[in-house]
C-alpha positions in Angstrom: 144.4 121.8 114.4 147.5 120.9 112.2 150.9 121.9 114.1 153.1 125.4 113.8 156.8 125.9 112.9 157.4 126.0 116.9 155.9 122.4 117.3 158.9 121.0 114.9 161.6 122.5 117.0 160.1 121.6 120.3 159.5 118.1 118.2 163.6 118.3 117.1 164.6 118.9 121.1 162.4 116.0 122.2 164.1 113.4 119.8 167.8 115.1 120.8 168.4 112.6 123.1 167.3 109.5 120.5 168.0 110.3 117.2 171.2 111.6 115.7 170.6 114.1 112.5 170.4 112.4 109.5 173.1 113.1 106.2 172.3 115.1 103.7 174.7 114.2 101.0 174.8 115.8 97.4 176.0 112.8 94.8 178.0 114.4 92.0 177.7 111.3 89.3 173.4 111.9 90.5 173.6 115.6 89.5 175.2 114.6 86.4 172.5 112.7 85.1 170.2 115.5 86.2 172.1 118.8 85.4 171.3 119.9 88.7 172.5 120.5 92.2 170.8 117.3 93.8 170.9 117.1 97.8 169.8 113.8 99.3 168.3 113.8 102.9 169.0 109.6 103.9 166.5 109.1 106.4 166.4 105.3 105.2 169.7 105.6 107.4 167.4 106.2 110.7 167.3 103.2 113.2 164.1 101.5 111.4 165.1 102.8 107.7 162.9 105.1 107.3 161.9 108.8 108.4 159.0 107.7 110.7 160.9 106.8 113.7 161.1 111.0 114.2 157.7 111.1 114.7 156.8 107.9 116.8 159.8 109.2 119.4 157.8 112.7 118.9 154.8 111.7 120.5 155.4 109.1 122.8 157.9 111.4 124.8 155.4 114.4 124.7 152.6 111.9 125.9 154.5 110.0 128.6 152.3 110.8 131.5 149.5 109.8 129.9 150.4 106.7 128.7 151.1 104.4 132.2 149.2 101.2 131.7 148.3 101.2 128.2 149.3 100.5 125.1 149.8 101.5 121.8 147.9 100.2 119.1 148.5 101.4 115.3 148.2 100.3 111.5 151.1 100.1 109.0 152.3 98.5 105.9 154.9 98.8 108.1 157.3 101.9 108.7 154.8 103.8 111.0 154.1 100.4 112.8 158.4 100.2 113.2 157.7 103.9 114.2 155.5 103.4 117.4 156.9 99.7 118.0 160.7 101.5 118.3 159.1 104.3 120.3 157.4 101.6 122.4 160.3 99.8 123.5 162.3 103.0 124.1 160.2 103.9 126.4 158.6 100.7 128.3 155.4 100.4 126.9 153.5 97.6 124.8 152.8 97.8 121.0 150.4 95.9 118.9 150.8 96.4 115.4 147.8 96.1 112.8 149.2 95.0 109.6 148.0 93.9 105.7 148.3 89.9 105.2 150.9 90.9 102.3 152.8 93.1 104.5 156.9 93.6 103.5 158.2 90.4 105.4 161.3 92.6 106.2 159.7 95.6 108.1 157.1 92.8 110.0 159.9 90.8 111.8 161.7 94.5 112.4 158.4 95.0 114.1 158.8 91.9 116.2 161.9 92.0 116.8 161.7 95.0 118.4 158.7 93.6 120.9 155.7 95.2 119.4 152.9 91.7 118.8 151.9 91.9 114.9 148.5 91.1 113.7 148.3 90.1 110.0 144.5 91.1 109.1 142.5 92.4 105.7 144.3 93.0 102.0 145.6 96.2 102.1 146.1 98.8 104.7 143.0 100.6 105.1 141.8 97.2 106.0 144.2 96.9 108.5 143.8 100.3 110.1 139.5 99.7 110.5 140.6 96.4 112.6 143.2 98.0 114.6 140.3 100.9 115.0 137.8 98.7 116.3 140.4 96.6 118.6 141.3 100.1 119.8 138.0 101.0 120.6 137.7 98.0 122.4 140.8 97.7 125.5 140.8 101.5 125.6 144.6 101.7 124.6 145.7 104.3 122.8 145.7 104.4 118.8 148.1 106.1 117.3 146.5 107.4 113.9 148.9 107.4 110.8 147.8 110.6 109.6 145.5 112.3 112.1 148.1 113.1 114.7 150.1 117.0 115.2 152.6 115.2 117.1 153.5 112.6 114.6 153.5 115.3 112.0 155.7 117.8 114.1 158.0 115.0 114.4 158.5 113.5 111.0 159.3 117.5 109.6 162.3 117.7 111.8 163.8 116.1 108.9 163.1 118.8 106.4 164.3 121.7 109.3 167.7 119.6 109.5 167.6 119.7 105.4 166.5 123.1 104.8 169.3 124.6 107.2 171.6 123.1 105.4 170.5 124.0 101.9 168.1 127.0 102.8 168.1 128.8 99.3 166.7 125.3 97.9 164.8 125.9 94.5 162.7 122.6 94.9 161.4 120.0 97.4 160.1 117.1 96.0 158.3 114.4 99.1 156.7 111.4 98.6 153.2 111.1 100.2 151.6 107.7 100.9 149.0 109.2 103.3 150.5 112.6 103.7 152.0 113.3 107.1 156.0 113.6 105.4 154.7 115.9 103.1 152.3 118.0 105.6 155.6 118.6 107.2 157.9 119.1 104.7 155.7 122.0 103.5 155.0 123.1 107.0 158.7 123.9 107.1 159.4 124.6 104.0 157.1 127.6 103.3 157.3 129.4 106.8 161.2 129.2 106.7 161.7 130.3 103.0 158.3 130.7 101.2 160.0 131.0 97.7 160.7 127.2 97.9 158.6 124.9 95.5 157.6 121.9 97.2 155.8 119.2 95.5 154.3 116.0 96.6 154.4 112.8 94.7 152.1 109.7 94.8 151.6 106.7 93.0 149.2 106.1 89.8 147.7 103.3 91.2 146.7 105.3 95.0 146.0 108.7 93.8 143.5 109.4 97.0 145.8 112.3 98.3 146.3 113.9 94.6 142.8 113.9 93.8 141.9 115.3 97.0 144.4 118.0 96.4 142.6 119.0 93.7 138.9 118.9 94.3 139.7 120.2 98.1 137.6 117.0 99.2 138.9 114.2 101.1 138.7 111.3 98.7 139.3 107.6 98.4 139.7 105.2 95.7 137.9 101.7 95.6 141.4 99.7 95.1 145.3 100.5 95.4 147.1 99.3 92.2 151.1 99.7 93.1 153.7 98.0 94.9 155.1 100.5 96.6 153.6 99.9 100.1 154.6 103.5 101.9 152.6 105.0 99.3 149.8 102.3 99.3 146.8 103.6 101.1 143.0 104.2 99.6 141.6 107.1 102.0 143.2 110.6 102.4 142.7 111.8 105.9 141.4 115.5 106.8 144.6 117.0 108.2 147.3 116.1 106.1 145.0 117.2 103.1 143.9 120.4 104.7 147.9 121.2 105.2 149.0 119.9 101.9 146.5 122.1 100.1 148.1 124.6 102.5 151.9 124.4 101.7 152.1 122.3 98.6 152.5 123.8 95.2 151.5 120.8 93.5 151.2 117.0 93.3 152.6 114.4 90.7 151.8 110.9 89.8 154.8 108.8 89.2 154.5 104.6 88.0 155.8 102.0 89.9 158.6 101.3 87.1 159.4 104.9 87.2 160.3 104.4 91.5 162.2 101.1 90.1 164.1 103.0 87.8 164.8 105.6 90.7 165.9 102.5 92.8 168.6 101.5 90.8 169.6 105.3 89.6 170.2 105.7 93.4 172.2 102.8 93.8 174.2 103.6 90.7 174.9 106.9 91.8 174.4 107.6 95.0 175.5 104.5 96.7 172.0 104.5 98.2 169.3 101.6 98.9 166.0 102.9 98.7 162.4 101.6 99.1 160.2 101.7 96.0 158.2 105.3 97.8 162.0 106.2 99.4 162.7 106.6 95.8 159.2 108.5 94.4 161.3 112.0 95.1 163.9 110.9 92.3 161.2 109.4 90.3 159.1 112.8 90.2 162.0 114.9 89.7 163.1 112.9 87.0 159.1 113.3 85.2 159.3 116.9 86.0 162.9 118.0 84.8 165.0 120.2 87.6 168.0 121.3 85.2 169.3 124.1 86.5 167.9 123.7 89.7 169.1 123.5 93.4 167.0 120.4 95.0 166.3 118.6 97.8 164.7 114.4 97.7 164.5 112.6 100.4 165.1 109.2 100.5 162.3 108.2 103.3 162.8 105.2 103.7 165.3 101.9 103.0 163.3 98.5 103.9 163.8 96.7 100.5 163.7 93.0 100.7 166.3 91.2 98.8 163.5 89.8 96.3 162.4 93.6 95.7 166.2 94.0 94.8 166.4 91.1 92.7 163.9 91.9 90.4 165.2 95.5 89.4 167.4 93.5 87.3 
């Protein structure tokens, strides 16, 4: 069962004490080049650089008890692994973190350095994630799905409740969805505080598993991902996050990888802002769709560029 509105503000009292709201900041060169009222929700300003950390502090605090003498285990291309690993260390517990052998060189040593042991194992992430399942099933410590998990969910939407107070009569929310947990909750909270809010999801070309699963109503995977963006690379939807998305989203778009570049360096241009290639899908998709006119909201989810990533936008 997929959490309720009240799960996200119990989830916004638990993090209180650990995370400070994050600025929501509304760029006027940005809404120039859009003709429209653009709102930015910087969640690549969190303590790991991207919006994740909400729910990792989520679920560990609600599971405390429980969790004496284990440890968590998870799979990441690398912000949900910084997620639980920051969670971990905030709260005295081990971390082992199940990654892809390409993994972003930037968020693995934020991994490490925060005390979580990194294992570099299979090509992509769904790779990663069926060795960390099987290691897992194993010691008997506790895996932390991605995707499959109402607390991490109810924690990762405390950043749209923080956005949508601020900017309740929104037109538009646009969220980027690698495997769907951001975008569960976006439209979680989106739709039961103002259901006249558009929220759309956007993916990338090459991993399209969410977007086609959206629209057959099947949980789907592709055989291969084909884009660099590594929040948004993953090949298998998972049954809650599609079951809410095909609850609260109005639709999904499919944005290229030099569409998210050219987002990256509009961001920076205009906004000041250093985003990740799937922290800047939102601007990417709005900028496909056309919002003139329109009052909208984009997070940027998530900041972890390396300086080669930057290097080559130009």
């Amino acid at each position: 069962m997929g959490p309720e509105l009240a799960d996200v503000y119990r989830a916004r009292r638990r993090i209180a004490p650990y995370l400070k709201p994050t600025p929501l900041i509304r760029p006027a060169a940005l809404g120039r080049v859009m003709d429209a009222e653009v709102h930015l929700k910087l969640e690549n300003l969190q303590p790991i650089g991207a919006f994740k950390v909400r729910g990792g502090i989520n679920l560990v605090s609600a599971e405390l008890p429980a969790l004496a003498g284990r440890r968590l285990l998870a799979a990441s291309t690398g912000n949900h692994g910084q997620s639980i690993a920051y969670a971990a260390r905030q709260f005295g517990l081990g971390a082992t973190i199940y990654a892809p052998e390409g993994a972003n060189a930037l968020k693995v040593d934020s991994m490490r350095a925060l005390g979580a042991e990194v294992v570099l194992t299979g090509r992509d992430f769904d790779a990663a994630r069926e060795a960390c399942e099987a290691a897992a099933e194993a010691s008997g410590d506790r895996y932390v799905h991605s995707m499959e998990e109402p607390l991490l969910i109810a924690g990762v939407a405390t950043a749209y409740l923080e956005a949508i107070e601020e900017v309740p009569d929104a037109d538009l929310l646009i969220v980027p969805i690698g495997g769907g947990s951001g975008a569960s909750g976006a439209g979680l909270v989106a739709k039961s505080i103002n259901p006249k809010i558009r929220v759309v999801g956007v993916q990338a070309e090459g991993a399209p598993a969410v977007y086609r699963s959206f629209r057959s109503g099947r949980v789907e995977s592709t055989e291969r991902i084909d884009t660099r963006a590594e929040g948004l690379a993953t090949r298998q939807a998972f049954g809650l996050p599609v079951a809410m998305i095909r609850q609260y989203l109005d639709d999904i778009v499919l944005v290229s990888d030099a569409e998210m570049e050219d987002a990256m360096r509009l961001l920076m241009e205009t906004a000041h802002v250093v985003a990740e290639m799937a922290g800047a899908a939102s601007l990417a998709a709005a900028r496909r769709l056309g919002v003139q006119g329109q009052r909208v909201i984009l997070p940027v989810s998530g900041g972890n560029v390396t300086r080669e990533q930057l290097a080559a936008l130009w």
